[in-house]
KOLTIBA-285751 format. One record per residue (C-alpha): residue in three letters; x, y, z negated; residue number from 1. Coordinates in pm, whole numbers, plus 50000, padded with zeros to 5 digits. Example, Ala and Ser with C-alpha at 12.3 -4.5 7.8 and 13.67 -1.06 7.14 Angstrom:
2
+--------+-------+-------+-------+-----+
! residu !     u !     v !     w ! num !
+--------+-------+-------+-------+-----+
!    ALA ! 51230 ! 49550 ! 49220 !   1 !
!    SER ! 51367 ! 49894 ! 49286 !   2 !
+--------+-------+-------+-------+-----+
This chain:
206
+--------+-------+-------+-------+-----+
! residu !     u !     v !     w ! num !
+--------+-------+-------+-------+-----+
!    UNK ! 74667 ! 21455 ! 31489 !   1 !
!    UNK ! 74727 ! 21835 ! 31484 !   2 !
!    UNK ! 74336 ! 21898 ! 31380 !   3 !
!    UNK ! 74385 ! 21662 ! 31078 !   4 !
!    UNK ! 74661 ! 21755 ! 30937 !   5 !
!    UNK ! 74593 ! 22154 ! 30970 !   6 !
!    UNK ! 74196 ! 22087 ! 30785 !   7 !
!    UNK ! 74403 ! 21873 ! 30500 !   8 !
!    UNK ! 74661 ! 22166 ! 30473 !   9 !
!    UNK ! 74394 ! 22441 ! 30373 !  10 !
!    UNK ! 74229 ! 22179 ! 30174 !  11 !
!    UNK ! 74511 ! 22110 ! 29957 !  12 !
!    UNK ! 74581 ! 22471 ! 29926 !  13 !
!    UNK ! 74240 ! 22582 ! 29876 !  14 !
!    UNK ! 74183 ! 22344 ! 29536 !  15 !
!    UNK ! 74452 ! 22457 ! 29284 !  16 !
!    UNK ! 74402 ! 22800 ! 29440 !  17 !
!    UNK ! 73955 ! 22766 ! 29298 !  18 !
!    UNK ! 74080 ! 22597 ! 28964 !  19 !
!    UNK ! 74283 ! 22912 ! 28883 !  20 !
!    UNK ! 73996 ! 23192 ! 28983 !  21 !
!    UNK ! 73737 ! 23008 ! 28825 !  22 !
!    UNK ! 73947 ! 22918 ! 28529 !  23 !
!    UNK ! 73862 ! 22717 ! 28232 !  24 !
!    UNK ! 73759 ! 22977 ! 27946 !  25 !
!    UNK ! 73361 ! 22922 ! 28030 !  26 !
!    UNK ! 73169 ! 22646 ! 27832 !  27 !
!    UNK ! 73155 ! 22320 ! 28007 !  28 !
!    UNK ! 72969 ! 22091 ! 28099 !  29 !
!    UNK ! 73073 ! 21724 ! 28163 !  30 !
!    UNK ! 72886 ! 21450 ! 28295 !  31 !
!    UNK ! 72985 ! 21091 ! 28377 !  32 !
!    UNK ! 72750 ! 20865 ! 28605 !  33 !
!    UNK ! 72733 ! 20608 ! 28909 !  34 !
!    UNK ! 72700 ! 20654 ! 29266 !  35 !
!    UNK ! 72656 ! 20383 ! 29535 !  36 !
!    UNK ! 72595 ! 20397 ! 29894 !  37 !
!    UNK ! 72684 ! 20293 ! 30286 !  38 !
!    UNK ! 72794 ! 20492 ! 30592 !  39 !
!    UNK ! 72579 ! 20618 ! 30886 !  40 !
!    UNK ! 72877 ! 20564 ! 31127 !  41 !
!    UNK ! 72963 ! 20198 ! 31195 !  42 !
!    UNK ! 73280 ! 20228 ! 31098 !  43 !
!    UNK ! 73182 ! 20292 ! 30698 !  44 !
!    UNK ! 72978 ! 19998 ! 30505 !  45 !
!    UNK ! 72917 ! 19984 ! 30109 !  46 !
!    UNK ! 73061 ! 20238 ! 29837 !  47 !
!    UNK ! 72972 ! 20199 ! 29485 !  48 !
!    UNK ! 73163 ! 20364 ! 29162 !  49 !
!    UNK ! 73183 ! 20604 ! 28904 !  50 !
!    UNK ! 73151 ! 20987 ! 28907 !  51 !
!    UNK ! 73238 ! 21267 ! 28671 !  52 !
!    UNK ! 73166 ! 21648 ! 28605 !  53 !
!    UNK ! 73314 ! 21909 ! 28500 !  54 !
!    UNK ! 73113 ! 22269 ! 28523 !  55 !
!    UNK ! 73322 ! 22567 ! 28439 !  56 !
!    UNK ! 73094 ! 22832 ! 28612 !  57 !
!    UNK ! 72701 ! 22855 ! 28685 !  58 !
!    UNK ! 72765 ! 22746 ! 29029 !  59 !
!    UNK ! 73106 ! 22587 ! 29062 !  60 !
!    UNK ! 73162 ! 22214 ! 28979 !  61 !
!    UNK ! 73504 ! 22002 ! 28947 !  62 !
!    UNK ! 73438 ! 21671 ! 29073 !  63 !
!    UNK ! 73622 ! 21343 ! 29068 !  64 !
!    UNK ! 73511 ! 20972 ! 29210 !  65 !
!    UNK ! 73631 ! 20600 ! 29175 !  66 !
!    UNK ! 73511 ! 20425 ! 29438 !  67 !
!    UNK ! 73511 ! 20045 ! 29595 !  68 !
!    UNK ! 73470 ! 20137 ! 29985 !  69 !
!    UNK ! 73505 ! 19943 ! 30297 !  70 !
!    UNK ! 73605 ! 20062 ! 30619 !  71 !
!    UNK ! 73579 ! 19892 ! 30968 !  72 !
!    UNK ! 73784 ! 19958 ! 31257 !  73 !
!    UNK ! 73707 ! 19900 ! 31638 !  74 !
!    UNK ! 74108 ! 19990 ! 31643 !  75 !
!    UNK ! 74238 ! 19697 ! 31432 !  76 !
!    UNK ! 74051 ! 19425 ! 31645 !  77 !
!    UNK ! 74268 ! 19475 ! 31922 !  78 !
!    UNK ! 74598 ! 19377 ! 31731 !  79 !
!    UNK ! 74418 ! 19033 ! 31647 !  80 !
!    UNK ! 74410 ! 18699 ! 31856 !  81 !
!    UNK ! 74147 ! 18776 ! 32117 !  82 !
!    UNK ! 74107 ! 18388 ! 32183 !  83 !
!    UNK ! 73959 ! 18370 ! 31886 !  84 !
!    UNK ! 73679 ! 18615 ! 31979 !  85 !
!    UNK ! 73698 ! 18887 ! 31607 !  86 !
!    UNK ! 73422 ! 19099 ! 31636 !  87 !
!    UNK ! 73424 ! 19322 ! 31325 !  88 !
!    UNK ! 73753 ! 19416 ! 31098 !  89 !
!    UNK ! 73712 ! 19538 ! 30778 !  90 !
!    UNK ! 73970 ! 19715 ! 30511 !  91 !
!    UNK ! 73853 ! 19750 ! 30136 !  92 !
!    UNK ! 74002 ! 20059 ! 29999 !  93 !
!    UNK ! 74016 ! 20202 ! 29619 !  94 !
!    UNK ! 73948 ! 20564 ! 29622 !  95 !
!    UNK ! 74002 ! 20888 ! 29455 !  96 !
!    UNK ! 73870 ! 21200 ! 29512 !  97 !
!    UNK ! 73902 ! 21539 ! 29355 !  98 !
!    UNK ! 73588 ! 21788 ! 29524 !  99 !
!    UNK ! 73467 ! 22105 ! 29485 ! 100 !
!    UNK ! 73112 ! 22111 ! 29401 ! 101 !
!    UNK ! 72966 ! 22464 ! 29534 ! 102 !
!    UNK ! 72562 ! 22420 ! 29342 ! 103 !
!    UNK ! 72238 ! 22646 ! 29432 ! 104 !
!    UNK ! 71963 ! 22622 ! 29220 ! 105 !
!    UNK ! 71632 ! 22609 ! 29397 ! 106 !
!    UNK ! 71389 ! 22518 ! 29101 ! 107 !
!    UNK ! 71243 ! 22219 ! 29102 ! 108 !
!    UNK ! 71538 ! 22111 ! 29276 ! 109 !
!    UNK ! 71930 ! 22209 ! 29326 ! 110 !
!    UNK ! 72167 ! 22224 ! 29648 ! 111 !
!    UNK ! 72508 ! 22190 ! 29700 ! 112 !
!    UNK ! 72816 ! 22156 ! 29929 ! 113 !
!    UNK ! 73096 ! 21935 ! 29858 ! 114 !
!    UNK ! 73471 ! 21959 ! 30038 ! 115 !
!    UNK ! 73830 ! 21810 ! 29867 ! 116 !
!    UNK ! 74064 ! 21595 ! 29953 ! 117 !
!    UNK ! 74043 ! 21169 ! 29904 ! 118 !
!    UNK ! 74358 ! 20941 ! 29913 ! 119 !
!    UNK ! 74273 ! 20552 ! 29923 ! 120 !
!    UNK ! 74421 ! 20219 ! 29871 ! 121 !
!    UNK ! 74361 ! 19935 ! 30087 ! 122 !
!    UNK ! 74364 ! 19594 ! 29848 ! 123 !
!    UNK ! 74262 ! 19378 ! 30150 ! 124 !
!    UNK ! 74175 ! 19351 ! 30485 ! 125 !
!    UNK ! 73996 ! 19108 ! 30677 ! 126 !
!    UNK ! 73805 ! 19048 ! 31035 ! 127 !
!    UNK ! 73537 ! 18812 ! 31167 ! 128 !
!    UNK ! 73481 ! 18546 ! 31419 ! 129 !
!    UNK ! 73174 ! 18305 ! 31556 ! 130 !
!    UNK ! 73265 ! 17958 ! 31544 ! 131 !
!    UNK ! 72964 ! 17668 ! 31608 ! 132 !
!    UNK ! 72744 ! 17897 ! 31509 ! 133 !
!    UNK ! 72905 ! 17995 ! 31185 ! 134 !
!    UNK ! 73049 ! 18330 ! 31014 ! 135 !
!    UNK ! 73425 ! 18258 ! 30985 ! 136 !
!    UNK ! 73605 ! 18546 ! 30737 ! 137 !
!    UNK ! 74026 ! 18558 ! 30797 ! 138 !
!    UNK ! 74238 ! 18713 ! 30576 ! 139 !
!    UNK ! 74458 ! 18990 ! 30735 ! 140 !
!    UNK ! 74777 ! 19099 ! 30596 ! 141 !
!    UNK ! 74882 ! 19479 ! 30618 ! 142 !
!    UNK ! 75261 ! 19408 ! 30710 ! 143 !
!    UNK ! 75172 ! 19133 ! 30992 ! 144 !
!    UNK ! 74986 ! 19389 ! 31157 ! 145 !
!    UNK ! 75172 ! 19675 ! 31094 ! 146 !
!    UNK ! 74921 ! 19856 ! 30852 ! 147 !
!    UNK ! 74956 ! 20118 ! 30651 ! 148 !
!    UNK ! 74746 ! 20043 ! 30261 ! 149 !
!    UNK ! 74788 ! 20438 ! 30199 ! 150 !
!    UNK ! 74506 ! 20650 ! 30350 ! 151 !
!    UNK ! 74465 ! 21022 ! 30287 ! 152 !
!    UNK ! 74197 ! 21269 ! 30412 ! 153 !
!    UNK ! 73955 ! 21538 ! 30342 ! 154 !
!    UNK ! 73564 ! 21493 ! 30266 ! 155 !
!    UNK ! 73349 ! 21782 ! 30323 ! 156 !
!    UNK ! 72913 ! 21718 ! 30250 ! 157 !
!    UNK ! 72620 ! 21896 ! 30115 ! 158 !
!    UNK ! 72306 ! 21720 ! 29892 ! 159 !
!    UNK ! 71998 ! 21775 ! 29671 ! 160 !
!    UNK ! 72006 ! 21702 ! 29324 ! 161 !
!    UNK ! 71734 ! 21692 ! 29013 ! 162 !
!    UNK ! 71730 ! 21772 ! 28682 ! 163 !
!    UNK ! 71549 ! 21510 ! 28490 ! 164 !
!    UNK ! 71466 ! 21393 ! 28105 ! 165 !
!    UNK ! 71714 ! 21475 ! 27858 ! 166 !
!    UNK ! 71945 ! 21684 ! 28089 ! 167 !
!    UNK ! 72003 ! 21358 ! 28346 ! 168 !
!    UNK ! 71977 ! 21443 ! 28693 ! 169 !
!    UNK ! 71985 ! 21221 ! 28993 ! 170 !
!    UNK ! 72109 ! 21312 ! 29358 ! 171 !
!    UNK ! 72167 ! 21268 ! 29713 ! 172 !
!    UNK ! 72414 ! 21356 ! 29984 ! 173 !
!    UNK ! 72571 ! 21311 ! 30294 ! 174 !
!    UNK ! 72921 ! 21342 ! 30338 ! 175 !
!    UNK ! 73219 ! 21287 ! 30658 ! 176 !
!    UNK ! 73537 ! 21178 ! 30558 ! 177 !
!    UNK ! 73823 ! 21297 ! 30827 ! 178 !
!    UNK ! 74111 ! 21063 ! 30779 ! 179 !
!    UNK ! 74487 ! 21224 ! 30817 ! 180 !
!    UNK ! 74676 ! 20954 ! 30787 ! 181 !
!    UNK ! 74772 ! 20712 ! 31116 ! 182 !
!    UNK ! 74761 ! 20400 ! 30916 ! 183 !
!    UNK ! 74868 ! 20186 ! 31231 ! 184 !
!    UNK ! 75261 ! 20153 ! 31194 ! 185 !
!    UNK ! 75282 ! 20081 ! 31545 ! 186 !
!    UNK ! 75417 ! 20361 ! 31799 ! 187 !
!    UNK ! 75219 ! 20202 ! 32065 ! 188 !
!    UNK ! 74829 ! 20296 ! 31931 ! 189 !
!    UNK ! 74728 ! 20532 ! 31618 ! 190 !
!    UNK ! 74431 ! 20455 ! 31380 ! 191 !
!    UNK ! 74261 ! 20685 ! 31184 ! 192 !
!    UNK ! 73975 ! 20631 ! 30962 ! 193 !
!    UNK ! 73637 ! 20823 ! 30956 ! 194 !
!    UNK ! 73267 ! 20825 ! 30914 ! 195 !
!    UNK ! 72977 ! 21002 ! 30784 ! 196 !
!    UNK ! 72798 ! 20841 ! 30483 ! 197 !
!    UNK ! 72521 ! 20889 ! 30177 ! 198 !
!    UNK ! 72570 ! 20905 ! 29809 ! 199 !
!    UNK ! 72291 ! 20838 ! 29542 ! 200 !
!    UNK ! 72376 ! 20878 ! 29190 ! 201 !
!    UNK ! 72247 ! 20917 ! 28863 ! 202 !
!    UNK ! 72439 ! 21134 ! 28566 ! 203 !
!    UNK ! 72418 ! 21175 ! 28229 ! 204 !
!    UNK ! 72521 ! 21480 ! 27996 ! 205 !
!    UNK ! 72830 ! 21382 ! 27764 ! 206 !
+--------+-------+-------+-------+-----+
């Protein structure tokens, strides 16, 4: 708990504190695009939403997602009916994230490392079970279980990206997402959400 909440704390501090030094006086650069994607830890599945950019230096990027994510959790299966045999819980959140997009470029190709902080919104929740051979799908509800719908954390990553025709560029990254919020109401247990995942996306010039 300590560890999370001391990375978010320099996180938050360091943001405002890179919009000021790099300022806004340079000529920018905005692009708007999609990104989509799943998680290389079991405990993140599909992604998909919209991206924007906002370049204020050569090598320093502002940028912002939207994203439809789900998140599983090993953690919430144990406040369920265990007669009935749930084997996977899932929460989908609503995301927003404001990063700091640190770029190399490397012609043909570009680099970059990504770290901000990403507060979520769970709209629903709902686990699994086997029954005669079938995929049953239960609703969960947040207050039954003593769920919090807030999350709040810190993403850090690094990708490639590509410059293709008519200033559009496509890219790739990897990302972990360290979750600082217990979002289990309960005294008895704590849950925290994170994972490591990929982004693809495509952007065009506006």
């Amino acid at each position: 708990m300590t560890l999370h909440v001391s990375l978010a704390r320099h996180l938050y501090f360091l943001l405002p504190v890179c919009w000021i030094c790099c300022g806004t006086n340079a000529s920018a650069q905005h692009y708007l695009g999609l990104t989509g994607g799943g998680g290389f830890s079991p405990t993140v599945g599909f992604r998909a939403g919209l991206v924007a950019e906002w370049k204020h230096r050569p090598n320093v990027v502002f940028l912002t997602e939207a994203t439809y994510l789900q998140r599983t959790s090993a953690e919430i299966l144990r406040k369920l009916d265990r007669n009935r045999g749930y084997h996977l819980a899932t929460v989908d959140y609503v995301s927003l994230n404001f990063l700091i997009k640190m770029q190399l470029d490397l012609e043909p190709i570009g680099l970059y490392a990504v770290a901000g902080p990403d507060i979520s919104f769970g709209a629903r929740a709902y686990a699994r079970y086997s029954s005669d051979g079938n995929i049953v799908i239960d609703r969960l509800l947040f207050d039954e279980l003593a769920l919090r719908r807030w999350d709040a954390g810190v993403c850090i990553g690094g990708g490639i990206e590509k410059e293709i025709r008519k200033r559009r560029r496509i890219f790739f990254d990897v990302r972990y997402y360290l979750g600082i919020i217990d979002i289990d109401k309960d005294t008895t247990g704590d849950i925290f959400n994170e994972g490591t995942f990929f982004n693809l996306g495509f952007l065009i010039p506006l």
